[in-house]
C-alpha positions in Angstrom: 102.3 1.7 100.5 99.3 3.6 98.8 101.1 6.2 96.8 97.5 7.9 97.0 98.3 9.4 100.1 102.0 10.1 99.3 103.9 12.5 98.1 107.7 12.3 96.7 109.8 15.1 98.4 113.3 15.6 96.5 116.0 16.4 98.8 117.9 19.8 98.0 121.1 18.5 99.2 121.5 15.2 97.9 118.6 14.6 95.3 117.2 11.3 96.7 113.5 11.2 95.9 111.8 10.3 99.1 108.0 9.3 99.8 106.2 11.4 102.6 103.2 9.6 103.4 100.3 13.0 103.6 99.3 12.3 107.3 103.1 12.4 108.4 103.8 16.0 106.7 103.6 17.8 110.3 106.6 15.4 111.0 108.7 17.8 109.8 110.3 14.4 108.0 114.2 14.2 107.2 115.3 12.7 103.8 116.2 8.8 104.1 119.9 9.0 102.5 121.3 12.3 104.1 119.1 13.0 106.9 118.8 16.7 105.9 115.1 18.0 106.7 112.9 18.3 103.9 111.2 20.7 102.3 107.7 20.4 101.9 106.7 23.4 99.9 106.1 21.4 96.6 103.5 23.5 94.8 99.7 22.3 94.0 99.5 25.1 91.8 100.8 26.2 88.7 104.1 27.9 88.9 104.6 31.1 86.4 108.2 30.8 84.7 109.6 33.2 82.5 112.6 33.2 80.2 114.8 34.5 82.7 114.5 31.3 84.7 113.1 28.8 82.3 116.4 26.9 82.7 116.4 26.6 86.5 112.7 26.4 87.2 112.1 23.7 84.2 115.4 22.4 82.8 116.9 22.1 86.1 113.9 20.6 88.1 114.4 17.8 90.2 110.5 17.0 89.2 109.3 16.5 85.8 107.5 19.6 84.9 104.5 20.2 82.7 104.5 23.3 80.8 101.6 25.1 79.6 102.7 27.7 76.7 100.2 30.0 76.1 99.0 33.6 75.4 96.2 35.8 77.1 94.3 36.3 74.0 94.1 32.7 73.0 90.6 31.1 74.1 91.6 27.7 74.2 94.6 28.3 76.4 92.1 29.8 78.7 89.8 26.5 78.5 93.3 24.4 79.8 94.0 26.5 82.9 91.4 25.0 84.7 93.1 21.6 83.5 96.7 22.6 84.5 95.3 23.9 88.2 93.6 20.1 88.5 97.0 18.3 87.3 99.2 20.3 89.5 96.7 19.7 92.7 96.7 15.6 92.0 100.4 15.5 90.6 101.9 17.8 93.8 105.5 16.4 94.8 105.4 14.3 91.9 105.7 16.9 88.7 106.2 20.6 88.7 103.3 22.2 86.3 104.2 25.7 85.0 102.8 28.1 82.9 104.7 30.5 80.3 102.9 33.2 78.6 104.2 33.3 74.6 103.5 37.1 74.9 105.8 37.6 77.6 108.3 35.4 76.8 109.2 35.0 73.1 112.4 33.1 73.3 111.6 30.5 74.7 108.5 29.9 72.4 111.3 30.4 69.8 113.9 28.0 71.3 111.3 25.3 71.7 109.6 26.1 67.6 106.2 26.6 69.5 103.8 27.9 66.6 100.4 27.6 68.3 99.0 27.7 71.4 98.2 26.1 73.6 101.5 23.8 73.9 102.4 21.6 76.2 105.7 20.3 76.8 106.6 17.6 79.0 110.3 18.0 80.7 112.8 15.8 82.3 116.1 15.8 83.8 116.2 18.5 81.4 115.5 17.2 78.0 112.0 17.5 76.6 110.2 14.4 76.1 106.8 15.2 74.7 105.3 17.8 73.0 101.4 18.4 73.1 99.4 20.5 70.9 95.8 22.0 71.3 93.1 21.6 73.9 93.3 18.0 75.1 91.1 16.3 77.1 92.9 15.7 81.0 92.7 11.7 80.1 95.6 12.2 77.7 97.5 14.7 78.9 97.3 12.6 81.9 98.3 9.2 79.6 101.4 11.6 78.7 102.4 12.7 82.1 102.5 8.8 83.5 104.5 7.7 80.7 107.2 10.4 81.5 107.0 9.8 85.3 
């Protein structure tokens, strides 16, 4: 199957990750283990998290998740939203892209040592896997994202 025109729906019940090919979405489709219908509301946007629910919209994912850290007065973090919008469109079912603003949020900069901005940190099944610094081209933060998936 083209995984092109797929997307992989976790099932809130059970967790089995199961592929929804995109022109059988109006289906209303049922996970393959359970048979409990699934959701399709997997976002192609960036998410905003905070550090009230960092832990259950990142560490807890059932996706990967890309976070952006960044702050509004930072140009460069600026430059990457476009970036993080594209990767969350192209990545949608397959990894969760957030965003955390430093400002906002100061302790979970401070938990994860974050010292500049932007940062990206690469998440799963709770335990970060990659850090990435700076303004990167999309090439390698999308080289970083396939290794983790």
């Amino acid at each position: 199957m083209n995984t092109q025109n797929s997307i992989i729906v976790p099932c809130m019940s059970c967790g089995a990750r199961n592929r929804i090919p995109t022109a059988r979405m109006s289906e209303h489709p049922r996970c393959g283990k359970c048979g409990t219908p699934l959701s399709l509301n997997a976002p192609d946007k960036p998410v905003t998290v905070s550090d009230a629910f960092f832990q259950k919209e990142v560490m807890q994912s059932s996706l990967p998740v890309l976070v952006d850290c960044w702050a509004p007065w930072c140009g460069p973090c600026r430059a990457v939203g476009p970036v993080m919008d594209a990767l969350a469109k192209k990545y949608q079912g397959r990894l969760k892209v957030a965003k955390l603003n430093l400002d906002e949020n100061p302790a979970t900069g401070s938990r994860f040592a974050i010292a500049s901005v932007p940062t990206l940190l690469l998440v799963k099944k709770g335990k970060l896997v990659n850090t990435l610094v700076g303004v990167l081209p999309q090439a390698q933060i999308e080289a970083a994202i396939r290794q983790m998936l």
